[in-house]
PyMOL Python script that loads the backbone (N, CA, C, O; Angstrom):
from pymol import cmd

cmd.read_pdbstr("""\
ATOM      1  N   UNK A   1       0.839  -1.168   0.000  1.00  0.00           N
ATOM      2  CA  UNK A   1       0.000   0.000   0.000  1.00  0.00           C
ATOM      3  C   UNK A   1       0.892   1.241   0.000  1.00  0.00           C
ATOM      4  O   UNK A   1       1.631   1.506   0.948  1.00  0.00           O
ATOM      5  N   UNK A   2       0.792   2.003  -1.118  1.00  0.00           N
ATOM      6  CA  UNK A   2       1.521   3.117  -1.156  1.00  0.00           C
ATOM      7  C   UNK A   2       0.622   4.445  -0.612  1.00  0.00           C
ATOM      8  O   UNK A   2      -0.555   4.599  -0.939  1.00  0.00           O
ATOM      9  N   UNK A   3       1.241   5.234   0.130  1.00  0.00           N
ATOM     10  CA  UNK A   3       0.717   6.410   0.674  1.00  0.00           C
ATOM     11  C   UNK A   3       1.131   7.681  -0.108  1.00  0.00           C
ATOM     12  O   UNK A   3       1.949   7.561  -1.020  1.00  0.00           O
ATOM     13  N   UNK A   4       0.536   9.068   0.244  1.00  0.00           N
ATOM     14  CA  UNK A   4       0.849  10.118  -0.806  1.00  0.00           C
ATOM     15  C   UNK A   4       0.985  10.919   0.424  1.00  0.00           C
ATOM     16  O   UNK A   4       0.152  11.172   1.294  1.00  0.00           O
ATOM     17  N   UNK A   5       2.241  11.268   0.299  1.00  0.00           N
ATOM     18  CA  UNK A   5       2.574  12.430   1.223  1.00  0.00           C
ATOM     19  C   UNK A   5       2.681  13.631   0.491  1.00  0.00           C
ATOM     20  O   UNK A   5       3.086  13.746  -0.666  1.00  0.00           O
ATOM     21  N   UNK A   6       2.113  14.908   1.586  1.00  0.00           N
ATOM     22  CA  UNK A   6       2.027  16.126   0.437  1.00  0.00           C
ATOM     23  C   UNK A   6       3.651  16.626   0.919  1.00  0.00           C
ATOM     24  O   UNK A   6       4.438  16.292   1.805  1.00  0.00           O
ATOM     25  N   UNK A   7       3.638  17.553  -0.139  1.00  0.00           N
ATOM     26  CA  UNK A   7       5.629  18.098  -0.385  1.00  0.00           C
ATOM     27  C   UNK A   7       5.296  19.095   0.531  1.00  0.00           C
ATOM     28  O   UNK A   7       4.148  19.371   0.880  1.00  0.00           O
ATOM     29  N   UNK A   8       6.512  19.730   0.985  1.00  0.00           N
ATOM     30  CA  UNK A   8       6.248  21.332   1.479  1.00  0.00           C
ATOM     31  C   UNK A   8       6.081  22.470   1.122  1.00  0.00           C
ATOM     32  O   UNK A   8       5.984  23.545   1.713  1.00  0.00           O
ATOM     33  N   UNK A   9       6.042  22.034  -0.312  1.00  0.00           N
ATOM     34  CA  UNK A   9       5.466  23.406  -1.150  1.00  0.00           C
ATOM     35  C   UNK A   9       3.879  23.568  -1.602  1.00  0.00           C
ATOM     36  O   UNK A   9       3.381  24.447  -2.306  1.00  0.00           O
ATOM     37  N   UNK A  10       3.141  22.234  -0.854  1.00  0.00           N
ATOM     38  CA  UNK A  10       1.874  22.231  -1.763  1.00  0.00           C
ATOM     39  C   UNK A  10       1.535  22.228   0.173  1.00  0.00           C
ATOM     40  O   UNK A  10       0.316  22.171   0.337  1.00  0.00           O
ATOM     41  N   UNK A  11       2.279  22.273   1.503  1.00  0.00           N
ATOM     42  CA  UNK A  11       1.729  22.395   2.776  1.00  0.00           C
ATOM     43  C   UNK A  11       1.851  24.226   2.898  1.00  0.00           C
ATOM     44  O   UNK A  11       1.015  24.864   3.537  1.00  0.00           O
ATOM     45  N   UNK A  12       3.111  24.940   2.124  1.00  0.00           N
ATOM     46  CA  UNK A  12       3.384  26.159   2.568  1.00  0.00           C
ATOM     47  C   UNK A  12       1.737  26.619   1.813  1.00  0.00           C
ATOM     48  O   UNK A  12       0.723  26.801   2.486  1.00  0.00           O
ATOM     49  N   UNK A  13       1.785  26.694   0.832  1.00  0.00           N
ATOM     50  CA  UNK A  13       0.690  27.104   0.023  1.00  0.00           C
ATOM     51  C   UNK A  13      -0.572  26.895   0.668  1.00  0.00           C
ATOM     52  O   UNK A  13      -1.141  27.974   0.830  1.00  0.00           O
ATOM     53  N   UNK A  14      -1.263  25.864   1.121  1.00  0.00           N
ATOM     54  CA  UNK A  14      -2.617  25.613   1.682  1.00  0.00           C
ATOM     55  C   UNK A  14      -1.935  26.759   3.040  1.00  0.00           C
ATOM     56  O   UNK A  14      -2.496  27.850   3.132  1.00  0.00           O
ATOM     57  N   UNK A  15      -1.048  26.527   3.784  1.00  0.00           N
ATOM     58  CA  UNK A  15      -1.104  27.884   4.854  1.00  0.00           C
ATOM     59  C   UNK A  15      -1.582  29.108   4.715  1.00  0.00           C
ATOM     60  O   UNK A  15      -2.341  29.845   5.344  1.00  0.00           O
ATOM     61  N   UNK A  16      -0.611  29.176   3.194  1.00  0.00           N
ATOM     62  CA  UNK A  16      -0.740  30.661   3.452  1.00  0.00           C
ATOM     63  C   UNK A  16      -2.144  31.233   2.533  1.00  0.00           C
ATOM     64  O   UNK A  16      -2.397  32.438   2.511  1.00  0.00           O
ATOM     65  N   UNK A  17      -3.175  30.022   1.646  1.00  0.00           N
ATOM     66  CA  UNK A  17      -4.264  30.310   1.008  1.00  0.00           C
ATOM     67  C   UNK A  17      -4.983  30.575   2.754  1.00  0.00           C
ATOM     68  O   UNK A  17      -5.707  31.538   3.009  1.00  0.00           O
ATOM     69  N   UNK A  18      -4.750  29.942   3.368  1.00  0.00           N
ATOM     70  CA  UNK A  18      -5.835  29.941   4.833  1.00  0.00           C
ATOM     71  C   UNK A  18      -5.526  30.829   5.620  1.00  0.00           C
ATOM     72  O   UNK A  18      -6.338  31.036   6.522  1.00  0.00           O
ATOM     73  N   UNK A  19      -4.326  31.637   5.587  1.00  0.00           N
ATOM     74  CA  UNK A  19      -4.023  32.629   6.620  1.00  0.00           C
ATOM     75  C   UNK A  19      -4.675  33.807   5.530  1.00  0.00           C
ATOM     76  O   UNK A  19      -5.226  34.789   6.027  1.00  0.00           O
ATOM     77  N   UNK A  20      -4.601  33.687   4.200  1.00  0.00           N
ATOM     78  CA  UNK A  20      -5.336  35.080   3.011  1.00  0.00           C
ATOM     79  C   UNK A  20      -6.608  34.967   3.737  1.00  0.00           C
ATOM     80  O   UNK A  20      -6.917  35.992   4.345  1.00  0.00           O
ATOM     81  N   UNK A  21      -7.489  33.899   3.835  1.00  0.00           N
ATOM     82  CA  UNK A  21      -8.771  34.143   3.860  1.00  0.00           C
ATOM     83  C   UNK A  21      -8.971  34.146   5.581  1.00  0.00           C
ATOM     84  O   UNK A  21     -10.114  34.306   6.009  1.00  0.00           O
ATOM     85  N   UNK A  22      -8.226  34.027   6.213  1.00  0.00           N
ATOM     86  CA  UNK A  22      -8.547  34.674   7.566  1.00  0.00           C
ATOM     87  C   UNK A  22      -8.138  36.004   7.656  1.00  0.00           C
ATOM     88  O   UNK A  22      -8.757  36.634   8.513  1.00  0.00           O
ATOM     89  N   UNK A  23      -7.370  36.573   7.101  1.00  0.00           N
ATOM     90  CA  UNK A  23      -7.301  38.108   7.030  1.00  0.00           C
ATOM     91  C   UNK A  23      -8.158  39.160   6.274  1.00  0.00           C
ATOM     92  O   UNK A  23      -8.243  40.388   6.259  1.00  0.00           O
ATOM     93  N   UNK A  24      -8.829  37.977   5.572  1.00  0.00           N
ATOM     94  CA  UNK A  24     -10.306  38.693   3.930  1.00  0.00           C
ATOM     95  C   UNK A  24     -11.268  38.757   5.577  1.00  0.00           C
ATOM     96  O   UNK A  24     -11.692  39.824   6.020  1.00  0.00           O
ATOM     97  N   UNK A  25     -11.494  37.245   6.377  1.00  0.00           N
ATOM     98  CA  UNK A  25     -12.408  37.350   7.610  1.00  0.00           C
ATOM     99  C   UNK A  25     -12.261  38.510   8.318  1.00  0.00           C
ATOM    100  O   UNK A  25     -13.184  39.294   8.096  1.00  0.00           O
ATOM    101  N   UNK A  26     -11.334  38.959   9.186  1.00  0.00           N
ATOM    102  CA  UNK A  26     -10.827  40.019   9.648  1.00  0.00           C
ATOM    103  C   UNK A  26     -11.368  41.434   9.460  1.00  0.00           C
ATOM    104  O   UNK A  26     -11.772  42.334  10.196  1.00  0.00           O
ATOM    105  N   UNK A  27     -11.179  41.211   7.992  1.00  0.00           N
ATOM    106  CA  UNK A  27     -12.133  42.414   7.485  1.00  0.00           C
ATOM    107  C   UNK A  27     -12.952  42.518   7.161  1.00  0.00           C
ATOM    108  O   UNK A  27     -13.415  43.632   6.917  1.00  0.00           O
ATOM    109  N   UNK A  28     -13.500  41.574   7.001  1.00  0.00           N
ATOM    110  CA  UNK A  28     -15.281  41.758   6.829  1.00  0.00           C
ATOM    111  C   UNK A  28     -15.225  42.015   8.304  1.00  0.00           C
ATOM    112  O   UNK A  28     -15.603  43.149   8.595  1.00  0.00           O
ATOM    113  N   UNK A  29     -14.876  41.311   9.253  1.00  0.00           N
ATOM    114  CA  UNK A  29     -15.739  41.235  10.526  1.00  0.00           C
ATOM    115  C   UNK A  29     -15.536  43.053  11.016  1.00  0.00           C
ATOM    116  O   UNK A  29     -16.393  43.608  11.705  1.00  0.00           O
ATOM    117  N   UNK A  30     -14.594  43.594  10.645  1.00  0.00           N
ATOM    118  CA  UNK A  30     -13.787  44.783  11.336  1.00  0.00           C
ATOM    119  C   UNK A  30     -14.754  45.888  10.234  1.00  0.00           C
ATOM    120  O   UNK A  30     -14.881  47.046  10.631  1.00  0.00           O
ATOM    121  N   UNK A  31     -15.381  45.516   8.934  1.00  0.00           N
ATOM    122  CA  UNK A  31     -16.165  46.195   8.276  1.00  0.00           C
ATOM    123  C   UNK A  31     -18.031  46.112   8.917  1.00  0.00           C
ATOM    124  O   UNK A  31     -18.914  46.789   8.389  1.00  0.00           O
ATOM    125  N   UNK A  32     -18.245  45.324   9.894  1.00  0.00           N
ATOM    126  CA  UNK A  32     -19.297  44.734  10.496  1.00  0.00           C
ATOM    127  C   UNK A  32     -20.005  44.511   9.611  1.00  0.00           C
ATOM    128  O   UNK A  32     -21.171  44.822   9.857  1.00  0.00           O
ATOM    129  N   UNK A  33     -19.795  43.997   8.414  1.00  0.00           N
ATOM    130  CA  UNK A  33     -20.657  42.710   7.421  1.00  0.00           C
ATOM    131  C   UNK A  33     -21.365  41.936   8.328  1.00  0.00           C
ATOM    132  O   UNK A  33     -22.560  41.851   8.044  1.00  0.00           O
ATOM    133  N   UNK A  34     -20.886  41.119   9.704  1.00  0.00           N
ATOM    134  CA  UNK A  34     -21.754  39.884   9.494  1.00  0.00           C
ATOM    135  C   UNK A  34     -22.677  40.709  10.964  1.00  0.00           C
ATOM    136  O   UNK A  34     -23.102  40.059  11.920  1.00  0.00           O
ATOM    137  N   UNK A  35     -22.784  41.857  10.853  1.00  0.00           N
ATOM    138  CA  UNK A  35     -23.997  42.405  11.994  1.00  0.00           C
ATOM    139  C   UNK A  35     -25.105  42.908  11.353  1.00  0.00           C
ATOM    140  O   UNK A  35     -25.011  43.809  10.519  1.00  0.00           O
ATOM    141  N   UNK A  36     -26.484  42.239  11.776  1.00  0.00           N
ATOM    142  CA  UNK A  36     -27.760  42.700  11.355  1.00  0.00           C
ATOM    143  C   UNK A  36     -27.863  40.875  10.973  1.00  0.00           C
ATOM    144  O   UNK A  36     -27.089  39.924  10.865  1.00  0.00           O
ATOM    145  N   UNK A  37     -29.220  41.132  10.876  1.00  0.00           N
ATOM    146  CA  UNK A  37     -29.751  39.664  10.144  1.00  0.00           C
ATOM    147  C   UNK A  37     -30.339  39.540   8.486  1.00  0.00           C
ATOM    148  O   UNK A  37     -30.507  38.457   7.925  1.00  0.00           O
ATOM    149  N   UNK A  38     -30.610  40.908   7.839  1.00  0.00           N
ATOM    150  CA  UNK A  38     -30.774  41.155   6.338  1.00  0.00           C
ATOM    151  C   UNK A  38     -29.808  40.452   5.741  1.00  0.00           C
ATOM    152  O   UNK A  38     -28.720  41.023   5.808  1.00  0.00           O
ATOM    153  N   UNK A  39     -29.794  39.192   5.052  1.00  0.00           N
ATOM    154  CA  UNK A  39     -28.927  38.689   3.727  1.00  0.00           C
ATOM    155  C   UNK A  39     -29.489  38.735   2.755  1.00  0.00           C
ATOM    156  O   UNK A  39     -30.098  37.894   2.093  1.00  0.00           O
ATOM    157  N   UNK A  40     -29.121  40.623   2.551  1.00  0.00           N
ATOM    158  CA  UNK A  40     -29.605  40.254   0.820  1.00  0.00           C
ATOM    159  C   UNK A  40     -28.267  39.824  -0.171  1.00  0.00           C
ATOM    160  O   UNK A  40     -27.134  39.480   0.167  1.00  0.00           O
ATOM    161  N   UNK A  41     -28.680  39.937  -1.101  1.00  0.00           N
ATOM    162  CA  UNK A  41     -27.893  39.371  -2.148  1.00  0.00           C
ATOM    163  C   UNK A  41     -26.669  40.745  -2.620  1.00  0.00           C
ATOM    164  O   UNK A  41     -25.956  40.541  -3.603  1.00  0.00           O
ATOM    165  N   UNK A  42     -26.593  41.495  -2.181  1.00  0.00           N
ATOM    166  CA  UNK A  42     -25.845  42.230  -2.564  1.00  0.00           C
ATOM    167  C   UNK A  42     -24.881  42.769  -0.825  1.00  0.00           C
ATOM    168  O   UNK A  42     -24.070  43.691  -0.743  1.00  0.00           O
ATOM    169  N   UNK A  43     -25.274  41.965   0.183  1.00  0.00           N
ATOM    170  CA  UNK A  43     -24.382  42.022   1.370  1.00  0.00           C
ATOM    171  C   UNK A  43     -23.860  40.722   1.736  1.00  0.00           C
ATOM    172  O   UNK A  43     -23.232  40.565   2.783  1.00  0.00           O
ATOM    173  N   UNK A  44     -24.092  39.787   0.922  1.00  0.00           N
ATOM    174  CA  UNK A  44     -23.556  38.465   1.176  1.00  0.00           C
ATOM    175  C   UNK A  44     -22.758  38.176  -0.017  1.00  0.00           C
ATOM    176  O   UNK A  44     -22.198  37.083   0.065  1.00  0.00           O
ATOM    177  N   UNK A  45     -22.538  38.809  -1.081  1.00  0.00           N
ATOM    178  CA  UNK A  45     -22.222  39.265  -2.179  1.00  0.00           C
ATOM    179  C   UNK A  45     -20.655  39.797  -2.033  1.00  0.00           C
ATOM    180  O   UNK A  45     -19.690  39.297  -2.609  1.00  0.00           O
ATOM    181  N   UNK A  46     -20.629  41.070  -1.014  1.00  0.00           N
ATOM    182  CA  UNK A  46     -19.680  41.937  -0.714  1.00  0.00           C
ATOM    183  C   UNK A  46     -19.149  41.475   0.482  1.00  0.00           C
ATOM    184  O   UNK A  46     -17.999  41.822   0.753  1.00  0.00           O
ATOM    185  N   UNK A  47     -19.688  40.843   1.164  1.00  0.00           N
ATOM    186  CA  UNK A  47     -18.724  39.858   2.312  1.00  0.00           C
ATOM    187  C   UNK A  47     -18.041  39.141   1.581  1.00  0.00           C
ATOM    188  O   UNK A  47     -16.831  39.319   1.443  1.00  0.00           O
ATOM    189  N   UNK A  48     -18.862  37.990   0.852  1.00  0.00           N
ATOM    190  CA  UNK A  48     -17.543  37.126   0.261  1.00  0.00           C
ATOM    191  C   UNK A  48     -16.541  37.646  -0.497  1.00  0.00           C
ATOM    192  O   UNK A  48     -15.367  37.372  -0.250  1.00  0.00           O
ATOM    193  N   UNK A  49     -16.879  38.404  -1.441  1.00  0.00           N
ATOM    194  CA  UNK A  49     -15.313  39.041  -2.115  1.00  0.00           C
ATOM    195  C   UNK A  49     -14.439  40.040  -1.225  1.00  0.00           C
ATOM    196  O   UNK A  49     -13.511  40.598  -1.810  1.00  0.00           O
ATOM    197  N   UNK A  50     -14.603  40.275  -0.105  1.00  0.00           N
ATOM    198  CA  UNK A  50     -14.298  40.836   1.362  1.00  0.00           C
ATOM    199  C   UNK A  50     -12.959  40.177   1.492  1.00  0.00           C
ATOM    200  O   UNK A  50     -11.800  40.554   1.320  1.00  0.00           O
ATOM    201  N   UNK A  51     -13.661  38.802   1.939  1.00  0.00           N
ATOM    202  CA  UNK A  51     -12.785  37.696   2.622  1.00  0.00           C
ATOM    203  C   UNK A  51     -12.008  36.896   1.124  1.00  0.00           C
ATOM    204  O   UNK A  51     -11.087  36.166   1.490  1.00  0.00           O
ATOM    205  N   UNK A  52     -12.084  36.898   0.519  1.00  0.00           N
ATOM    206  CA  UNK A  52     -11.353  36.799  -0.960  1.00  0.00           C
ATOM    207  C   UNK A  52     -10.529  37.729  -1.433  1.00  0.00           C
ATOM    208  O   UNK A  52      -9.528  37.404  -2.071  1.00  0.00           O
ATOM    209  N   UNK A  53     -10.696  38.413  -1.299  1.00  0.00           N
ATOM    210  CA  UNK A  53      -9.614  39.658  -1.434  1.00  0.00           C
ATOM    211  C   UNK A  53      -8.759  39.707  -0.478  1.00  0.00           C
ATOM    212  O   UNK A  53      -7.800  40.364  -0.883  1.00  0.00           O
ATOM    213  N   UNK A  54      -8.593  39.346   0.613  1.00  0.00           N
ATOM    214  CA  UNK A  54      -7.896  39.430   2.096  1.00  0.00           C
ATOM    215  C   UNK A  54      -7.121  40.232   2.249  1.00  0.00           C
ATOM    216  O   UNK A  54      -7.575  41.373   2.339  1.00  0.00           O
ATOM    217  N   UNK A  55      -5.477  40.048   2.364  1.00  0.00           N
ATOM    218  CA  UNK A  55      -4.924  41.467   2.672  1.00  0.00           C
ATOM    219  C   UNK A  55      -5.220  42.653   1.558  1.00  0.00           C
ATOM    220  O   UNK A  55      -5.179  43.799   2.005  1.00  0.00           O
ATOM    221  N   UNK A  56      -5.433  42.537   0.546  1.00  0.00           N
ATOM    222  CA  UNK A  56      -5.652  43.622  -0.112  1.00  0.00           C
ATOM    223  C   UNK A  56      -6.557  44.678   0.149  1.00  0.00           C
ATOM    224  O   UNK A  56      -6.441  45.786  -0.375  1.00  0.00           O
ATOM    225  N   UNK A  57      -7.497  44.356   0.981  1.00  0.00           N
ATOM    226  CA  UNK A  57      -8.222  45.212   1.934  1.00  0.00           C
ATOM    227  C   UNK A  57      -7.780  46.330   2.716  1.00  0.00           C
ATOM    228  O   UNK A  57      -8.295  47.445   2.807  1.00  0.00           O
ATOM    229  N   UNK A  58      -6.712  45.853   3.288  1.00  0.00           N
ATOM    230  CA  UNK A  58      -5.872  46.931   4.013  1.00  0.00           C
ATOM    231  C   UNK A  58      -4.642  47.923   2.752  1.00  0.00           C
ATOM    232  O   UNK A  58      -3.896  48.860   3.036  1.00  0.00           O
ATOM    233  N   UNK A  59      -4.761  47.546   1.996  1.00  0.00           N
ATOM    234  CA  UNK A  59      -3.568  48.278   0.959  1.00  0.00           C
ATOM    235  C   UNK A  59      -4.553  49.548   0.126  1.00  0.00           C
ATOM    236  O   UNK A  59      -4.120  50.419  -0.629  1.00  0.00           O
ATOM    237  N   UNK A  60      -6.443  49.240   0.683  1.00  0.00           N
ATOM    238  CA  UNK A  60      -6.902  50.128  -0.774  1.00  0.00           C
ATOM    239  C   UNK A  60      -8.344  49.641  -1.032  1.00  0.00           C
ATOM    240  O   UNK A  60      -9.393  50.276  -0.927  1.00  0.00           O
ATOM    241  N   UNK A  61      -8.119  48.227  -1.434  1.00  0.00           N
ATOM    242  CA  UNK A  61      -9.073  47.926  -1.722  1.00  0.00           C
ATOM    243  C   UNK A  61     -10.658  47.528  -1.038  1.00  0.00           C
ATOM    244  O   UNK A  61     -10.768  46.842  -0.022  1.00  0.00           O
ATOM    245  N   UNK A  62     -11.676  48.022  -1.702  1.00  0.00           N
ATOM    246  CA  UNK A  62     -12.985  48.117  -0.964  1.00  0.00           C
ATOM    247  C   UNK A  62     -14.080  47.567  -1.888  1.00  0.00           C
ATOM    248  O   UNK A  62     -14.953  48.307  -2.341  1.00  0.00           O
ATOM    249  N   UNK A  63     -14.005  45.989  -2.212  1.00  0.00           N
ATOM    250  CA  UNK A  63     -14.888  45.363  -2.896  1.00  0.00           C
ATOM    251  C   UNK A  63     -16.164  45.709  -2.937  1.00  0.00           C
ATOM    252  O   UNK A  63     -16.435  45.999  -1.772  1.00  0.00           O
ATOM    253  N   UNK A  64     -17.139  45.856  -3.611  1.00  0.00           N
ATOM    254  CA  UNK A  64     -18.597  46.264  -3.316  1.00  0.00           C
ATOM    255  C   UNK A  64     -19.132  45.038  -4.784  1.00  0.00           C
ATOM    256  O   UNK A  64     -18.447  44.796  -5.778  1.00  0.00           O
ATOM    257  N   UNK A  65     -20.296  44.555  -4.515  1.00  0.00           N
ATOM    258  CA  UNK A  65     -20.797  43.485  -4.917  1.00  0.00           C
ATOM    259  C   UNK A  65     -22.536  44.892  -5.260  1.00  0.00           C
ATOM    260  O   UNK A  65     -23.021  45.610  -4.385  1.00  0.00           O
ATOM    261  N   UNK A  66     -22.821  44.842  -6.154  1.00  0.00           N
ATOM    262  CA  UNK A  66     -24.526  45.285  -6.270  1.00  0.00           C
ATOM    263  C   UNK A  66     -25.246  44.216  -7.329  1.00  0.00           C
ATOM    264  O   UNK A  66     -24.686  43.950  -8.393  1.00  0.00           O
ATOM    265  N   UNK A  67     -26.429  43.668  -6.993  1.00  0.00           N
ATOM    266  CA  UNK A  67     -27.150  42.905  -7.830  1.00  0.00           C
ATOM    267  C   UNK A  67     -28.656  43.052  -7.288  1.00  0.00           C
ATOM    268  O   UNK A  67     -28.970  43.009  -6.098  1.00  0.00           O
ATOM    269  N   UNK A  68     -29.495  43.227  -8.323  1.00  0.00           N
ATOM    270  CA  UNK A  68     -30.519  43.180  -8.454  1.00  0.00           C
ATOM    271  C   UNK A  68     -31.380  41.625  -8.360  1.00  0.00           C
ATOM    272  O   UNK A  68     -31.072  40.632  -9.020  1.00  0.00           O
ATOM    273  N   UNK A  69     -32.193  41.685  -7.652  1.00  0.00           N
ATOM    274  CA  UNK A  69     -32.957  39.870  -7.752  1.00  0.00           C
ATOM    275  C   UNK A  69     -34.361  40.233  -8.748  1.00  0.00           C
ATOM    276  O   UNK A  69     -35.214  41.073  -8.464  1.00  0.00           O
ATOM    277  N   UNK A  70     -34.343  39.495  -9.788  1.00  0.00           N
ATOM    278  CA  UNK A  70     -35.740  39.550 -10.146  1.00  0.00           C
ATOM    279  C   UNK A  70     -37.023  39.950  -9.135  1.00  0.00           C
ATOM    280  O   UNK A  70     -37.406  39.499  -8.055  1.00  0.00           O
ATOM    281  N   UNK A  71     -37.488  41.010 -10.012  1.00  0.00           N
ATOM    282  CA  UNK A  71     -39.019  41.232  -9.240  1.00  0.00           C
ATOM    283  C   UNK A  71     -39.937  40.415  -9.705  1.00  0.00           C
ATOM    284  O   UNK A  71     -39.740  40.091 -10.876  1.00  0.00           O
ATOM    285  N   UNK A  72     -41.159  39.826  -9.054  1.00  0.00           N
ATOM    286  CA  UNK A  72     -42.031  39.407  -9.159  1.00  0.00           C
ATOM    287  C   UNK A  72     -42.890  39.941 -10.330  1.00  0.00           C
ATOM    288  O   UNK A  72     -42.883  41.148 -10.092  1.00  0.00           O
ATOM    289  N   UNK A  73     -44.020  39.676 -12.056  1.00  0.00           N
ATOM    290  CA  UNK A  73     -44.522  39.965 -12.621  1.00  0.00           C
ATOM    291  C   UNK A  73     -46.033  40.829 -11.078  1.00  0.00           C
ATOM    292  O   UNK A  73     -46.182  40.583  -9.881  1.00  0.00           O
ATOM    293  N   UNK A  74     -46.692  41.691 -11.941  1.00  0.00           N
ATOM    294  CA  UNK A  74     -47.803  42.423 -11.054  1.00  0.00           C
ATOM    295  C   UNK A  74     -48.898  41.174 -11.584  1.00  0.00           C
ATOM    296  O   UNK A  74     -50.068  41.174 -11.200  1.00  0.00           O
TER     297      UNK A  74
END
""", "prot")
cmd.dss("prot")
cmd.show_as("cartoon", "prot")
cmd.util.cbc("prot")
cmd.orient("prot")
């Protein structure tokens, strides 16, 4: 039975993808995204590319997400 050990370049990488998106968290949370209970589609929208963007948040950047949901016919 052969096993697959991961290298240390494919362990540095998953670190540092998980330390990006705890610092994207950071700022949403420090932007108070996840306060109030309204999830519309255009604040759950701008959280996630928040926390996707991660440090770049602090250098400048200020993702904003806007989308419209279909209205209902009258």
């Amino acid at each position: 039975m052969v096993t697959r050990r991961a290298t240390t370049s494919s362990r540095v990488v998953t670190v540092l993808v998980v330390i990006w998106l705890l610092i994207g968290l950071a700022a949403a949370a420090q932007r108070n995204y996840f306060a109030g209970s309204d999830a519309t589609c255009a604040k759950v929208g701008t959280t996630l590319v928040t926390i996707v963007a991660g440090p770049l948040n602090y250098v400048g950047a200020n993702p904003k997400i806007d989308c419209e949901a279909p209205q209902p016919s009258r």
